[in-house]
TORPA-139834 format. One record per residue (C-alpha): x, y, z; residue number from 1. Coordinates in nm, 2 decimals, always signed. Last residue first. Example, Ala and Ser with C-alpha at 12.3 -4.5 7.8 and 13.67 -1.06 7.14 Angstrom:
NODE       px       py       pz     n
NODE    +1.37    -0.11    +0.71     2
NODE    +1.23    -0.45    +0.78     1
***
This chain:
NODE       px       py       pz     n
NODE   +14.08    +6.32    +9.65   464
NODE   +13.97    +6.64    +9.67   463
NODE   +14.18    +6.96    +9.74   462
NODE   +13.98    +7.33    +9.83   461
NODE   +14.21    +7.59    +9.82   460
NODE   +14.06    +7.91   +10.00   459
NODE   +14.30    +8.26    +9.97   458
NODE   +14.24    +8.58   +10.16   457
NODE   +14.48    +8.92   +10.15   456
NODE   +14.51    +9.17   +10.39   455
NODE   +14.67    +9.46   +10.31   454
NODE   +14.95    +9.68   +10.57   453
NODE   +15.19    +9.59   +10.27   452
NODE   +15.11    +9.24   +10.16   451
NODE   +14.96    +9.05   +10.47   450
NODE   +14.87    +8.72   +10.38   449
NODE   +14.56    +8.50   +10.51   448
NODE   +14.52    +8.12   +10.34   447
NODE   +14.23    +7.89   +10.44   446
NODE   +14.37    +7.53   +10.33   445
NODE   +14.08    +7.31   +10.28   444
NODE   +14.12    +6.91   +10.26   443
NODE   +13.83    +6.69   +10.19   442
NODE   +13.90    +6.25   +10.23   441
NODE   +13.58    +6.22   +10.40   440
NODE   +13.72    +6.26   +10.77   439
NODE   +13.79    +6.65   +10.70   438
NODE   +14.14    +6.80   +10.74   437
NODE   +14.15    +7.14   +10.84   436
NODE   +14.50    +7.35   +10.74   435
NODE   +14.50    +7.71   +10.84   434
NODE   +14.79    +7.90   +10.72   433
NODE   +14.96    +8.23   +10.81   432
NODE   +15.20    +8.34   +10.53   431
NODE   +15.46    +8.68   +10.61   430
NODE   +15.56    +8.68   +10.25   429
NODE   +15.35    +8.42    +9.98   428
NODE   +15.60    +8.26    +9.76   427
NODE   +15.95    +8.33    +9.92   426
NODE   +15.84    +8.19   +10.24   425
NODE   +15.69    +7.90   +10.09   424
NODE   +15.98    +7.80    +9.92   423
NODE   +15.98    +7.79    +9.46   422
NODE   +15.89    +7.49    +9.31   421
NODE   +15.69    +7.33    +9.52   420
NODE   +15.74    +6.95    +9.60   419
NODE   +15.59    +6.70    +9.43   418
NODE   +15.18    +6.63    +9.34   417
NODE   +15.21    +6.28    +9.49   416
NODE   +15.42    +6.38    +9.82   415
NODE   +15.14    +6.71    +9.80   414
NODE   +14.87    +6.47    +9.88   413
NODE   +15.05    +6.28   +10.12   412
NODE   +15.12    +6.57   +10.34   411
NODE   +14.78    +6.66   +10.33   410
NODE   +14.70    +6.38   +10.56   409
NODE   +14.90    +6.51   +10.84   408
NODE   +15.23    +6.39   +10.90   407
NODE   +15.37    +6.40   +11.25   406
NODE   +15.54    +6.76   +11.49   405
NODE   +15.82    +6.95   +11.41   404
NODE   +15.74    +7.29   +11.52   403
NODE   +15.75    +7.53   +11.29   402
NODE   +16.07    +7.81   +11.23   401
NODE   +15.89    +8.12   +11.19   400
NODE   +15.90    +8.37   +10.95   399
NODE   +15.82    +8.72   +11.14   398
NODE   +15.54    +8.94   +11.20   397
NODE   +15.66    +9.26   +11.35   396
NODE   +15.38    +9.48   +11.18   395
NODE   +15.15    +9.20   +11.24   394
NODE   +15.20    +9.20   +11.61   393
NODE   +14.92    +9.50   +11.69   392
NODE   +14.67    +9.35   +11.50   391
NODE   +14.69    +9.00   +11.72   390
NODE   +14.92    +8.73   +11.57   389
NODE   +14.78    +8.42   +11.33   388
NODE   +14.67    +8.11   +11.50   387
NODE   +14.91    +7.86   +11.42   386
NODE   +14.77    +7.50   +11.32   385
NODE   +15.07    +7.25   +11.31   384
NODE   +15.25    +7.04   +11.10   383
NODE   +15.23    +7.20   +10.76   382
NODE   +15.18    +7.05   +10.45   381
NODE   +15.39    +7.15   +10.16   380
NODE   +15.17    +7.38    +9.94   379
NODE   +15.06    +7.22    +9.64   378
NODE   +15.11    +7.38    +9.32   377
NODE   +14.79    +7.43    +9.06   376
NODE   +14.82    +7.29    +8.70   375
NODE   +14.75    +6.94    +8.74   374
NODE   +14.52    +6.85    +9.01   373
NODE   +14.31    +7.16    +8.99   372
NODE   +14.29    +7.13    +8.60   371
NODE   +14.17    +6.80    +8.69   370
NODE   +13.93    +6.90    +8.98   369
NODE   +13.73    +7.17    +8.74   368
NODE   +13.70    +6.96    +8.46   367
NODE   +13.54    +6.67    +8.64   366
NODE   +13.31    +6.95    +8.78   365
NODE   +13.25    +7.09    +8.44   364
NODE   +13.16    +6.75    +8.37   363
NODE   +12.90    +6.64    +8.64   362
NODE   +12.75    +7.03    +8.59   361
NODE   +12.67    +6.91    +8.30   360
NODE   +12.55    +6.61    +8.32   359
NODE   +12.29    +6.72    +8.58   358
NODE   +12.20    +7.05    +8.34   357
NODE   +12.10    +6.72    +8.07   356
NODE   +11.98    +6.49    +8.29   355
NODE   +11.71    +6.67    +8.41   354
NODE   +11.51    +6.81    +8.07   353
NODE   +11.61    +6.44    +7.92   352
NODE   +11.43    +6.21    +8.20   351
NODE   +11.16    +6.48    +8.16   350
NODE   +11.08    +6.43    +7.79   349
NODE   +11.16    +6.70    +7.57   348
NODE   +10.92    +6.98    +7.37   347
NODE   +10.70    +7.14    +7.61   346
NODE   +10.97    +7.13    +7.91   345
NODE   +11.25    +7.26    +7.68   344
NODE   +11.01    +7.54    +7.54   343
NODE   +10.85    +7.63    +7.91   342
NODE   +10.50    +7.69    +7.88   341
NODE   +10.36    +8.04    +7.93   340
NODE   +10.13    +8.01    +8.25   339
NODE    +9.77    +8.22    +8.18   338
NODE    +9.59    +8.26    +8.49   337
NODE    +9.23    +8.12    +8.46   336
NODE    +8.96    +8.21    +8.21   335
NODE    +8.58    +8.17    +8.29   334
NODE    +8.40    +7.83    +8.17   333
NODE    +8.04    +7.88    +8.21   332
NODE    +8.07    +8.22    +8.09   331
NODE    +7.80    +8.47    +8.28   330
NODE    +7.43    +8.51    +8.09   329
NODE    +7.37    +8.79    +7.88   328
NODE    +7.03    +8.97    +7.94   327
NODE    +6.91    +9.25    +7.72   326
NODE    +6.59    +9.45    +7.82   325
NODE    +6.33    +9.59    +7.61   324
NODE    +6.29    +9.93    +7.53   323
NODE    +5.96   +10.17    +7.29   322
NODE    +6.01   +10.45    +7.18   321
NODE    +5.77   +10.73    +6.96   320
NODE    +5.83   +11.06    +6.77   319
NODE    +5.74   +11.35    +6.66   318
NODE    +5.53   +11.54    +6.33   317
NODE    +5.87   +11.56    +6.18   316
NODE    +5.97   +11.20    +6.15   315
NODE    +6.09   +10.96    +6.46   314
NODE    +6.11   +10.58    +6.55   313
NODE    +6.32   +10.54    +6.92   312
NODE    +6.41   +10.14    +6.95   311
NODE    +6.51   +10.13    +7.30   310
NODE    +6.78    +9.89    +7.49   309
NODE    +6.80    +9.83    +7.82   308
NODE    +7.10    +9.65    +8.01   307
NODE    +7.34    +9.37    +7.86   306
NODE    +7.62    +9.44    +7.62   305
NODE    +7.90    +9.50    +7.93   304
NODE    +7.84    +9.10    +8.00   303
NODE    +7.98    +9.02    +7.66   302
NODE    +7.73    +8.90    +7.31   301
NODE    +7.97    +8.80    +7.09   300
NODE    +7.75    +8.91    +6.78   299
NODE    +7.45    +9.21    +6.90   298
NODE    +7.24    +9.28    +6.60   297
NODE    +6.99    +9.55    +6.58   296
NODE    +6.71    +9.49    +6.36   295
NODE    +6.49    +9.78    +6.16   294
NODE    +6.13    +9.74    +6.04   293
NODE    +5.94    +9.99    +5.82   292
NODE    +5.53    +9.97    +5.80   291
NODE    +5.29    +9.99    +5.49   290
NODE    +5.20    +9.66    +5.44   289
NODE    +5.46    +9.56    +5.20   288
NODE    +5.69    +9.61    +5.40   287
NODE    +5.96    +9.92    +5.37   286
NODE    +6.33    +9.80    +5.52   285
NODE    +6.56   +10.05    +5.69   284
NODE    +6.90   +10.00    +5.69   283
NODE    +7.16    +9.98    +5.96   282
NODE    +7.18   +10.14    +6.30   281
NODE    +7.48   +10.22    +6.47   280
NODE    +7.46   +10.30    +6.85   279
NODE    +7.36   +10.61    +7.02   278
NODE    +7.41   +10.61    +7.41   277
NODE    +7.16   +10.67    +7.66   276
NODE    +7.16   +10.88    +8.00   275
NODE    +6.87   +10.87    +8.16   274
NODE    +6.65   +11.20    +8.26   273
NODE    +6.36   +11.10    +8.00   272
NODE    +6.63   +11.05    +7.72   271
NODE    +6.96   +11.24    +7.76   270
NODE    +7.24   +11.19    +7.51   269
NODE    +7.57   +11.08    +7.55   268
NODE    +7.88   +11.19    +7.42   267
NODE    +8.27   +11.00    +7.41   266
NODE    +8.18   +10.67    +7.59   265
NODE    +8.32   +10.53    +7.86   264
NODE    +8.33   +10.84    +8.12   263
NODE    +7.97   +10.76    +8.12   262
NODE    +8.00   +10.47    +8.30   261
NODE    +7.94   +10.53    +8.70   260
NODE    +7.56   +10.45    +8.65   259
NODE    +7.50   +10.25    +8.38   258
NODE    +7.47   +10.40    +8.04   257
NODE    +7.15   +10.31    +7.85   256
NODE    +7.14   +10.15    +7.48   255
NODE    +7.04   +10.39    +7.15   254
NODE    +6.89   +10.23    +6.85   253
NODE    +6.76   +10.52    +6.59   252
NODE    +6.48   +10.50    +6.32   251
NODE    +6.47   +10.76    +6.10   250
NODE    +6.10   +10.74    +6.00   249
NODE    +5.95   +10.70    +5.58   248
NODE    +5.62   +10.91    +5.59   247
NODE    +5.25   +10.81    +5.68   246
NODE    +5.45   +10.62    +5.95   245
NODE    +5.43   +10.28    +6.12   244
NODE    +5.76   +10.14    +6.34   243
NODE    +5.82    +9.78    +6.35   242
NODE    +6.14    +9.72    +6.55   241
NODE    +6.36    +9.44    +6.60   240
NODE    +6.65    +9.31    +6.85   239
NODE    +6.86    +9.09    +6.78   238
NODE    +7.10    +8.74    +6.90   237
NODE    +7.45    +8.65    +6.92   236
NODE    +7.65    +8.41    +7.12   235
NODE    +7.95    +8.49    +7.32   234
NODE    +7.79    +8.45    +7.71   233
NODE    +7.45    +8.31    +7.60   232
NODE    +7.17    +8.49    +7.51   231
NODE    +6.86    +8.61    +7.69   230
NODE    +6.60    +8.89    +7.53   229
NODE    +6.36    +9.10    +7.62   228
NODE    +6.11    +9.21    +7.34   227
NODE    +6.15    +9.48    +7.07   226
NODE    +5.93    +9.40    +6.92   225
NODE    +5.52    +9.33    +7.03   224
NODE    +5.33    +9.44    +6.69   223
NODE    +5.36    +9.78    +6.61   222
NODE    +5.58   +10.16    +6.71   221
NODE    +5.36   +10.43    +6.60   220
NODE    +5.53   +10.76    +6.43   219
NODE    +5.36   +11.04    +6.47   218
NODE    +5.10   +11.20    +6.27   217
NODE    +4.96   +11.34    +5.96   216
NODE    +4.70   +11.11    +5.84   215
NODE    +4.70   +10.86    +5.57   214
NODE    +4.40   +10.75    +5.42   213
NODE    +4.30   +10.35    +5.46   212
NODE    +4.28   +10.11    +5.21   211
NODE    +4.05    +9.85    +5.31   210
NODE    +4.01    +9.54    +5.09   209
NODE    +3.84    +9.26    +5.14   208
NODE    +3.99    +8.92    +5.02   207
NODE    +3.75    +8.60    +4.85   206
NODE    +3.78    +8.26    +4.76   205
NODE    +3.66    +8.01    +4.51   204
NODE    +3.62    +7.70    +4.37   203
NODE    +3.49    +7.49    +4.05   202
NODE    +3.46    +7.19    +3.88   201
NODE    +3.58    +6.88    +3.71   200
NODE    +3.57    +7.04    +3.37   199
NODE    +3.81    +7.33    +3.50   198
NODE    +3.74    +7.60    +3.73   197
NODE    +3.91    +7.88    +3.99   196
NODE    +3.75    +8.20    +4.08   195
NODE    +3.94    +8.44    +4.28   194
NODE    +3.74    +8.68    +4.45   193
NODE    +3.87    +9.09    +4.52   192
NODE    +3.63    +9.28    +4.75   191
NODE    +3.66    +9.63    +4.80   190
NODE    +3.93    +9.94    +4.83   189
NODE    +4.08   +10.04    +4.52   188
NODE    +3.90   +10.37    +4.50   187
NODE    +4.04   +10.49    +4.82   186
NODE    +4.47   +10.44    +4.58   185
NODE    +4.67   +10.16    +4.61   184
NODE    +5.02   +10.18    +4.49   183
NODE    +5.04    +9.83    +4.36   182
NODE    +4.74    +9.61    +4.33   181
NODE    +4.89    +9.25    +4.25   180
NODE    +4.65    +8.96    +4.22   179
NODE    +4.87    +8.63    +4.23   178
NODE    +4.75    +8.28    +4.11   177
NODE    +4.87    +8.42    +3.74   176
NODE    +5.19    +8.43    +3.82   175
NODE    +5.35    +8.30    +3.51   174
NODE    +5.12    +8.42    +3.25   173
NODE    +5.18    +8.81    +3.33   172
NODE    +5.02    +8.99    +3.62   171
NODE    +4.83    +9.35    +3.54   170
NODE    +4.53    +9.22    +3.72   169
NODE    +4.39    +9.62    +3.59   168
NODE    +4.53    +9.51    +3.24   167
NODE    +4.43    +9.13    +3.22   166
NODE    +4.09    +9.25    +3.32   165
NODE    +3.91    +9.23    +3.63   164
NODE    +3.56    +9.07    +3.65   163
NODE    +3.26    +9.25    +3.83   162
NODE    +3.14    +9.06    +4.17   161
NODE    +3.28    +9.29    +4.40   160
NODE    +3.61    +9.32    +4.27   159
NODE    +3.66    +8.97    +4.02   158
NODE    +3.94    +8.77    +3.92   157
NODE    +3.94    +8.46    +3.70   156
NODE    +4.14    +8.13    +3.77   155
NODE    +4.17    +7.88    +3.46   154
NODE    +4.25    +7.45    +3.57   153
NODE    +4.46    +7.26    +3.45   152
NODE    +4.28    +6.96    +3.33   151
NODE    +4.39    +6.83    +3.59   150
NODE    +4.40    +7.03    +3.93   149
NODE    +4.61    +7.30    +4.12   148
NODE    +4.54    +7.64    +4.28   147
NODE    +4.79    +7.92    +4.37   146
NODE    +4.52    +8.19    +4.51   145
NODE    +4.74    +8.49    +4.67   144
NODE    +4.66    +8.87    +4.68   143
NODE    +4.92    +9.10    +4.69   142
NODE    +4.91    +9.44    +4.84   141
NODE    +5.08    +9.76    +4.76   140
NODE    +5.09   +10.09    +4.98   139
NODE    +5.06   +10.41    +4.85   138
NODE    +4.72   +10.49    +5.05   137
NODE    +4.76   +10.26    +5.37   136
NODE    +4.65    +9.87    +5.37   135
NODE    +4.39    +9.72    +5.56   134
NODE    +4.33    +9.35    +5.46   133
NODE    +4.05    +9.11    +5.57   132
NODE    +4.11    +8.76    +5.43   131
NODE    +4.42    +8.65    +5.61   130
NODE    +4.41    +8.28    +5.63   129
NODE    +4.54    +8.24    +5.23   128
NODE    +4.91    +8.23    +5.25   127
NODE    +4.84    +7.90    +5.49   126
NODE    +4.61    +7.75    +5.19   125
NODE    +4.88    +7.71    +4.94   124
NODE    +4.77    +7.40    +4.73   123
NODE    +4.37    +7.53    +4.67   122
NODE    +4.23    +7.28    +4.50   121
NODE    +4.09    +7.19    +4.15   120
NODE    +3.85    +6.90    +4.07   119
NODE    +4.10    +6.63    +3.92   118
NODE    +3.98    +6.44    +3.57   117
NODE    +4.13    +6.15    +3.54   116
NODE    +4.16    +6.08    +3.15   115
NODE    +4.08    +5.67    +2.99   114
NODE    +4.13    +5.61    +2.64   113
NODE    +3.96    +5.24    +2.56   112
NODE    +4.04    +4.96    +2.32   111
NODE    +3.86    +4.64    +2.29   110
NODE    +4.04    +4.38    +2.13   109
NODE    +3.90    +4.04    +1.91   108
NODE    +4.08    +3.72    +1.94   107
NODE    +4.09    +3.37    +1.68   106
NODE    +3.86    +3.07    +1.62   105
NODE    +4.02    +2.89    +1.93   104
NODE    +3.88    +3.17    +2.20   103
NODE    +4.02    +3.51    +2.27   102
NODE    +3.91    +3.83    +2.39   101
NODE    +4.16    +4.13    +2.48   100
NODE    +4.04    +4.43    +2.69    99
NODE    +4.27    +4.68    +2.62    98
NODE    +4.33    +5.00    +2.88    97
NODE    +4.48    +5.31    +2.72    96
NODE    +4.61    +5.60    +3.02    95
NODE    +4.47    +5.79    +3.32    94
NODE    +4.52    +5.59    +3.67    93
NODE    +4.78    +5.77    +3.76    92
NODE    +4.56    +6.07    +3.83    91
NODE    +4.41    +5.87    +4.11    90
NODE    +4.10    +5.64    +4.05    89
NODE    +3.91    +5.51    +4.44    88
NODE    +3.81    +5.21    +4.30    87
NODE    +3.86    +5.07    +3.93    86
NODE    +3.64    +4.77    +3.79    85
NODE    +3.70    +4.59    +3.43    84
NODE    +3.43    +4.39    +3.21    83
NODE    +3.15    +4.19    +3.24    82
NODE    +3.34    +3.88    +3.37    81
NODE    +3.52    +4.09    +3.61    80
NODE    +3.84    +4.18    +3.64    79
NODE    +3.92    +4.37    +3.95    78
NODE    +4.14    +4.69    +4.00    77
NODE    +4.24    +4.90    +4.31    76
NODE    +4.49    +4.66    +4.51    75
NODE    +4.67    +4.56    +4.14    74
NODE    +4.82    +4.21    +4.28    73
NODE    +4.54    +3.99    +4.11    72
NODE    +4.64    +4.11    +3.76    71
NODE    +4.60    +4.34    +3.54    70
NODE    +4.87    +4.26    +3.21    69
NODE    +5.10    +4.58    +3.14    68
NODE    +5.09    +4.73    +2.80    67
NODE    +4.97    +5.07    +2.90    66
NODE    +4.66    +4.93    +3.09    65
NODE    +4.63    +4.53    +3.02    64
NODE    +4.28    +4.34    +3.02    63
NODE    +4.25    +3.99    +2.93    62
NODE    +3.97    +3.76    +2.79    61
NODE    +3.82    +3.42    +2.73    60
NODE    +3.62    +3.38    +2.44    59
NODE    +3.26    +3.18    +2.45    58
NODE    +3.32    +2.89    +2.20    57
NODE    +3.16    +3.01    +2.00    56
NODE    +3.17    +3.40    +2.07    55
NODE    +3.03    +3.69    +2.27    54
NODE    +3.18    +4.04    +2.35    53
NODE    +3.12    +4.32    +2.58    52
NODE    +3.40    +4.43    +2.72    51
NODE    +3.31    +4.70    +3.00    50
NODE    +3.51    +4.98    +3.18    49
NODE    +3.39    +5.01    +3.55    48
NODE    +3.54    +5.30    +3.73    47
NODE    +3.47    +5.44    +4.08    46
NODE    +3.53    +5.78    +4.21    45
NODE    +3.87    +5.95    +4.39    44
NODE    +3.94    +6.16    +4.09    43
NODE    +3.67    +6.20    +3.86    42
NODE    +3.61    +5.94    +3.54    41
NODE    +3.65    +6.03    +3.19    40
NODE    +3.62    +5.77    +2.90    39
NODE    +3.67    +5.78    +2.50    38
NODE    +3.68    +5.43    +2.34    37
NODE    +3.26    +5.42    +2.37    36
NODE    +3.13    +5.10    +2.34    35
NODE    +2.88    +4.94    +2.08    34
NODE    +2.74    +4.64    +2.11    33
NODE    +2.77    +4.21    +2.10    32
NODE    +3.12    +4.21    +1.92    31
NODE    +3.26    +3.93    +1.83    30
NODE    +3.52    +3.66    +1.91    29
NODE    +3.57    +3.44    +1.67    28
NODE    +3.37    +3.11    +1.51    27
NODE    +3.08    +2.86    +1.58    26
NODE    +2.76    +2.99    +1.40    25
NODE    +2.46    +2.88    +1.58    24
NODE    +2.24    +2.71    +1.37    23
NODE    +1.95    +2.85    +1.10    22
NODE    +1.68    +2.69    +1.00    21
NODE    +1.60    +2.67    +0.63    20
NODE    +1.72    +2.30    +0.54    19
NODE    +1.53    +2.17    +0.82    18
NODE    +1.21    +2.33    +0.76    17
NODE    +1.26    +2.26    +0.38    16
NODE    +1.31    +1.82    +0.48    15
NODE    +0.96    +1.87    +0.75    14
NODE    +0.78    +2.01    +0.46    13
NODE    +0.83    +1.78    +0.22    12
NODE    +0.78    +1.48    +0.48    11
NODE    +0.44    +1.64    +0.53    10
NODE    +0.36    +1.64    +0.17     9
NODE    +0.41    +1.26    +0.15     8
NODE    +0.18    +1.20    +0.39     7
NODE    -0.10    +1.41    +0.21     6
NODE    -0.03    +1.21    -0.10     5
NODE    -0.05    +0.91    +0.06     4
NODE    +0.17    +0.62    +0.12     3
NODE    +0.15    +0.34    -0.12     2
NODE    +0.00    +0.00    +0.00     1
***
């Protein structure tokens, strides 16, 4: 039995329906929508770049920022499976990120440009605390906004709410955080803003302005200086003065002369019945804001450096003082009595300084005895000790015969020098001698002659 025609129509059909449906496609990486390569992000937010791609098999991919793989160790960053997430993006951040897929049929990229975009910030806020300014006519002021951010940012300067021009700024390229207003006039008093902005935002800050008309007056002395002052004996230290005047002062130093020193100093001048003396003053500086400062400094500060001190500021309508009180505190180490060295003693070793005047006077001794010994004649020794004859004898003395009484030890002392060469008596006239013989081997002859009415004394001294 034959199938029928209407069964034989449905296997038709079935056969085109297969032939027409479509399969999946197995092949590359492709991609499933659009993305946008170009992608700003503010400092300190959250990114998330996506990759979206789709594939058969499904791709596998990899994301690198300048070249360099992400990986696990980057803190900030996480790859996800729908694409790439930054926290917390710094500046550093800002650069091309490539997400890479890849699956057997081949790899597809996905390129993006990334820029950090920084709100700007003040960087200098300490120059920036003093926002209420008073400034005398003449004067010159300078008002400070040094911002930073990324894109750079552009600052714009407005007085009470109307903008300046480059001309009335009048600050070149370079400094254009600073607002200059040079010889300021009543007009130029106000309130000066700075606004600063980029594509991340904006900021601002604002100054008031008071310029104040001057008045005929005396000088005024500011701020607290001169203040007392300590400094160590020999170290230096200053005194300053601030002195405010509608015209440029002389200002003048002077220091007060205790009592009993005036004869120190060659003239003196007399302040409130005190006795003061000028010292030298060096320049005189003009701020900014009007005022003039001076310093005093004191180098090798000395005890006769300390007492009062008094800055005195002056100009033709008067003037005005104002002292503080130097203290120098005593040397911890004062001087003691200077000894000169002695040259032989700073440059030899004792055993040398004392053996050398010992050696010498051991030789010249040496010497001494020899010549002695040699060249002097002995007097033959004489057996007895004769007192010599009263006064009123000596004109009558007479050579006497001596008693002959045993050797004395002196006796052998002249047996080995030899007899005299010439006799006593002729020798020395009308001789008296005094022979003492010491136990230690020392003989000393004590010699008195009378030479016409003169009396003459010899002392021999023999060692052997």
């Amino acid at each position: 039995m034959s199938p029928g025609p209407a069964l034989l129509l449905l296997l038709l059909l079935l056969l085109l329906l297969g032939v027409l449906t479509p399969t999946a496609a197995r092949g590359p990486p492709r991609m499933a929508d659009k993305v946008v390569p170009r992608q700003v992000a503010r400092l300190g937010r959250t990114l998330r770049l996506q990759c979206p791609v789709e594939g058969d098999p499904p791709p596998l991919t990899m994301w690198t920022k300048d070249g360099r793989t992400i990986h696990g160790g980057w803190s900030r960053f996480r790859v996800l499976p729908q694409g790439l997430k930054v926290k917390e993006v710094e500046r550093e951040d800002a650069g091309a990120y490539v997400c890479k897929a890849t699956n057997g049929f081949g790899s597809l990229s996905v390129n993006y440009t990334l820029i950090v975009m920084a709100q700007p910030r003040f960087t200098q806020p300490s120059k920036m605390r003093r926002r209420v300014i008073a400034r005398p006519v003449g004067s010159s002021v300078r008002l400070k906004c040094v911002a930073s951010g990324h894109p750079r940012p552009d600052i714009t300067w407005m007085k009470d709410d109307q903008a300046l021009t480059r001309l009335e700024a009048g600050e070149p390229r370079k400094k254009k955080w600073t607002l200059s207003l040079k010889n300021l006039r009543p007009e130029d008093s106000g309130r000066y803003t700075c606004r600063v902005s980029n594509r991340a935002g904006a900021i601002n800050a604002t100054y008031k302005v008071d310029v104040i008309q001057r008045t005929r007056s005396k000088p005024v002395l500011t701020g607290a200086h001169p203040v007392n002052t300590t400094v160590d004996f020999g170290g230096s230290t200053s005194f300053q003065c601030k002195v405010r005047s509608d015209v440029k002062p002389v200002i003048q130093w002077l220091k007060r002369v205790e009592y009993g020193a005036e004869g120190r100093y060659n003239s003196t001048i007399d302040v409130g019945g005190q006795k003061f003396v000028v010292l030298p003053t060096g320049d005189v500086w003009s701020r900014p804001d009007g005022s003039y400062l001076n310093k005093l400094l004191i180098a090798r500060a000395r005890p006769d450096d300390a007492g009062m001190y008094i800055c005195l500021g002056a100009n033709t309508m008067g003037y005005s003082f104002r002292s503080a009180f130097l203290t120098v505190l005593p040397d911890p180490k004062p001087p003691g009595p200077h000894v000169a060295p002695s040259p032989a003693a700073s440059s030899l070793p004792w055993p040398v300084v004392i053996g050398i005047p010992a050696g010498a006077v051991f030789i010249l001794g040496t010497v001494l005895l020899w010549l002695c010994q040699v060249r002097k004649p002995c007097a033959p020794a004489l057996p007895t000790h004769r007192p010599p004859a009263t006064s009123r004898a000596r004109p009558g003395d007479k050579d006497l015969p001596a008693p002959a009484l045993g050797p004395s030890p002196a006796a052998g002392l002249c047996e080995e020098l030899g007899p005299p060469t010439a006799p006593l008596h002729k020798l020395y006239p009308k001789l008296y001698t005094d022979v003492h013989t010491h136990t230690h081997s020392h003989t000393h002859t004590h010699t008195h002659s009378h030479v016409d009415g003169k009396t003459h004394h010899q002392h021999v001294h023999y060692q052997c």
